[in-house]
C-alpha atoms as a printed R data frame, in Angstrom:
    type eleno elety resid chain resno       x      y       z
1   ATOM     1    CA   UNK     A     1 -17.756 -2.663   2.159
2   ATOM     2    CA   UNK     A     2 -17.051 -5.223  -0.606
3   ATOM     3    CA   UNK     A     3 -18.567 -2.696  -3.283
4   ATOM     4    CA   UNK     A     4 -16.508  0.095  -3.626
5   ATOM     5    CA   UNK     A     5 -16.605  2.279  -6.457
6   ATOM     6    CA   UNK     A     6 -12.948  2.846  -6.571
7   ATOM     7    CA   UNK     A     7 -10.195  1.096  -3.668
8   ATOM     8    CA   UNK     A     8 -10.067  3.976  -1.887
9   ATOM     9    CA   UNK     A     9 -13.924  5.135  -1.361
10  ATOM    10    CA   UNK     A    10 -17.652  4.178  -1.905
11  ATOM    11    CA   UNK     A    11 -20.863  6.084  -2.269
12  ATOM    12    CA   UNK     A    12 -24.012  5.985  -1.134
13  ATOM    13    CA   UNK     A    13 -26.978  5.443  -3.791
14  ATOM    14    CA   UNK     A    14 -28.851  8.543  -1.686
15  ATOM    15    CA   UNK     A    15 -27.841 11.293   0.712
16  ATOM    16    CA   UNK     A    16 -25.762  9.891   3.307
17  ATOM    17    CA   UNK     A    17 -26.012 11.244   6.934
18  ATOM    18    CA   UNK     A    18 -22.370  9.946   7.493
19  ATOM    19    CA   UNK     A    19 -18.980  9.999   6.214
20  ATOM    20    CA   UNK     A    20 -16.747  6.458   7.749
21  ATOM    21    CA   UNK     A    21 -13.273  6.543   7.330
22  ATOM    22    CA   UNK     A    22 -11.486  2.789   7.345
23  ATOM    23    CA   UNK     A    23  -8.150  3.610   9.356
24  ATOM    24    CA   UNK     A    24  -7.661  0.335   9.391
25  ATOM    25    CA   UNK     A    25 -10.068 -3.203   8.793
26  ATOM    26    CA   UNK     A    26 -10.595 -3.247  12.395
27  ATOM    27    CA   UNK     A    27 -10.829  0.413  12.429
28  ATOM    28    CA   UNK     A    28 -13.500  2.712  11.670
29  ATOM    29    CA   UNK     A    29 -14.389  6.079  12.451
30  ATOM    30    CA   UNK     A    30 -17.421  8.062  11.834
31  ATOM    31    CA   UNK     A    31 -18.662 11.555  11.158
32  ATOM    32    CA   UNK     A    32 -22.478 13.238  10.709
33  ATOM    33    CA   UNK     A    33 -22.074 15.617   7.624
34  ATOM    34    CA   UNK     A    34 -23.957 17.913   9.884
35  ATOM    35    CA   UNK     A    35 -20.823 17.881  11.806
36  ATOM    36    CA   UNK     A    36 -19.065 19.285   8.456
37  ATOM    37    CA   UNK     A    37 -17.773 22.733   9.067
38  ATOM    38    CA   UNK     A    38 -15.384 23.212   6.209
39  ATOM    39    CA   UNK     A    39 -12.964 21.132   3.537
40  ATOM    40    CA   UNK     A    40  -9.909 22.610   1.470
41  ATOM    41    CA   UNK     A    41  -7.845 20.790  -1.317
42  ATOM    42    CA   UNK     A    42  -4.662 22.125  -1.874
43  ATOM    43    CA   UNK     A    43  -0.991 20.503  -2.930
44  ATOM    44    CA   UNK     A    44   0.733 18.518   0.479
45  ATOM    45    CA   UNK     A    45   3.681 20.640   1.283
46  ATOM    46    CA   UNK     A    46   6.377 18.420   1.707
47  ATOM    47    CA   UNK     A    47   9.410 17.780  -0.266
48  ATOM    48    CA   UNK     A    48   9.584 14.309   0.675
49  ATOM    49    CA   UNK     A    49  10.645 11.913  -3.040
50  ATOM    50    CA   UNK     A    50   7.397  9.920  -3.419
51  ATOM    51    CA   UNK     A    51   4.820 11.684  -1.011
52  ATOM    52    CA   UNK     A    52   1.296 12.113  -1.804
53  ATOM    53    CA   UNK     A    53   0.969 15.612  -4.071
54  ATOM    54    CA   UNK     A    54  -2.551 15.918  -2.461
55  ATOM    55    CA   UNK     A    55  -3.731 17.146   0.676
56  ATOM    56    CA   UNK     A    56  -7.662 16.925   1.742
57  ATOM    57    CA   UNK     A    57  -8.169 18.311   5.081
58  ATOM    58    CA   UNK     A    58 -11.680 17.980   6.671
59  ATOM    59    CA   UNK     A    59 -12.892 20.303   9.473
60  ATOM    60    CA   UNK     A    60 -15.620 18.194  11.926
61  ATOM    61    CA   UNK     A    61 -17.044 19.659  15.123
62  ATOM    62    CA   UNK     A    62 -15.341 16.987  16.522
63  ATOM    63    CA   UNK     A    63 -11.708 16.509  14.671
64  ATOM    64    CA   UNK     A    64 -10.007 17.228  11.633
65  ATOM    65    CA   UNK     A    65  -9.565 15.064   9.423
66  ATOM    66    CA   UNK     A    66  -6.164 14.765   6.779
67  ATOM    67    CA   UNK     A    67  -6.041 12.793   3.507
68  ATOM    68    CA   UNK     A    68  -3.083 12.913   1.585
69  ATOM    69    CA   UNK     A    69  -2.980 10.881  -1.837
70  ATOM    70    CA   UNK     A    70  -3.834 11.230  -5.682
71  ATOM    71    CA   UNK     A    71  -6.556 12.995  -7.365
72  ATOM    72    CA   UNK     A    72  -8.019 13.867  -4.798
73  ATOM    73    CA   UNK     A    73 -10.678 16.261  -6.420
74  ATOM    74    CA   UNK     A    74 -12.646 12.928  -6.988
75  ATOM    75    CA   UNK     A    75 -13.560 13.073  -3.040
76  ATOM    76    CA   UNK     A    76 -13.902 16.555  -2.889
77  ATOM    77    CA   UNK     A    77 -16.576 16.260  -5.333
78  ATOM    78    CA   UNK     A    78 -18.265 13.229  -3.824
79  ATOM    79    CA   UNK     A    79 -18.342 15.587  -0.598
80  ATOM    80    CA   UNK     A    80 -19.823 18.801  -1.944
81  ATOM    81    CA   UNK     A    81 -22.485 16.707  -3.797
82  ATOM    82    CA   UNK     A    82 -23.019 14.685  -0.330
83  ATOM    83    CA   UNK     A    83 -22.822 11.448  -1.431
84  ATOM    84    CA   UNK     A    84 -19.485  9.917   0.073
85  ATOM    85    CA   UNK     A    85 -20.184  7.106   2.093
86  ATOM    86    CA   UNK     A    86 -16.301  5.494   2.958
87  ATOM    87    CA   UNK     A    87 -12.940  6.687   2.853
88  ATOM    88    CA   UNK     A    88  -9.898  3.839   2.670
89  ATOM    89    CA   UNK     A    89  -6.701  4.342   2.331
90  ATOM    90    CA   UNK     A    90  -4.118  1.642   0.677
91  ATOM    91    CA   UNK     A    91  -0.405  1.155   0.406
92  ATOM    92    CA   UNK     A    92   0.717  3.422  -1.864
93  ATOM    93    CA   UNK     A    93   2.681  0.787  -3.797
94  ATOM    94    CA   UNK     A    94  -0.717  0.230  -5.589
95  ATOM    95    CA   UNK     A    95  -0.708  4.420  -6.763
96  ATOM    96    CA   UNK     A    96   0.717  3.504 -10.231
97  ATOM    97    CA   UNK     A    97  -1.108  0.584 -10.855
98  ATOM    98    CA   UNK     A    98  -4.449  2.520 -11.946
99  ATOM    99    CA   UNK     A    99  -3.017  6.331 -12.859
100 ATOM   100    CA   UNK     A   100  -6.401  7.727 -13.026
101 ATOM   101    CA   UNK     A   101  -8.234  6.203 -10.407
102 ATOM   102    CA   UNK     A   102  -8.568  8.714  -6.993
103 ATOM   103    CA   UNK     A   103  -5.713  7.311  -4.758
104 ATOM   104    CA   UNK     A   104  -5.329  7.543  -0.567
105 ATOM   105    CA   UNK     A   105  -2.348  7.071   0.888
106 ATOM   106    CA   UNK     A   106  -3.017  8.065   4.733
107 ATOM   107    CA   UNK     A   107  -6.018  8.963   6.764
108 ATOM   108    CA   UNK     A   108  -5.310 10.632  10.102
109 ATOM   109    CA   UNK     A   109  -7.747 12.169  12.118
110 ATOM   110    CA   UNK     A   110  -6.969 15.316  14.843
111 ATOM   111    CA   UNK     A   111  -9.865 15.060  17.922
112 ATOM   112    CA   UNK     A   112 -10.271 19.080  18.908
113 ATOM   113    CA   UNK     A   113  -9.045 19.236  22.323
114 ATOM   114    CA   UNK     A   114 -12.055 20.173  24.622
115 ATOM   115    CA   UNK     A   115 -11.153 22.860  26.716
């Protein structure tokens, strides 16, 4: 994972089957893009001084998956066209240091309870 495009994601040279998302260097978690049911972008609702703007929200067969952070369009993008590989996110002291790079602040991911 040393060559990523941008800090905060990589992308595959072909169609990838799967989308990892780096919680955290020692840990990863996958998803098939056949398990891709829907994704929205839309502004994170909080009023909190210094939060993300961004919210990505992923919907797997498995889990949902929330990225808050910066310009995030940049992913969406990457996901439509299939080609995101990795996911990262990064302390967002770094945000300001590149203003028009894609930025990710927090990854969380939401198993669906089996009932």
């Amino acid at each position: 994972m040393d060559e990523f495009k941008n800090d905060c994601y990589k992308l595959a040279t072909k169609h990838c089957l799967c989308i990892e998302f780096v919680l955290a260097e020692d840990q990863r978690h996958g998803f098939h893009n056949s398990q891709l049911i829907d994704y929205r972008l839309e502004p994170n609702s909080t009023d909190e001084k210094g939060a993300p703007p961004e919210k990505l929200t992923l919907a797997f067969a498995t889990a949902d998956v929330a990225i808050l952070g910066w310009r995030l369009s940049t992913l969406s993008d990457h996901l439509r066209d299939g080609d995101l590989l990795v996911v990262r996110s990064r302390p967002s002291r770094y945000v300001h240091l590149e203003p028009k790079r894609t930025f990710v602040a927090s990854i969380s991911i939401a198993p669906i309870a089996k009932e």
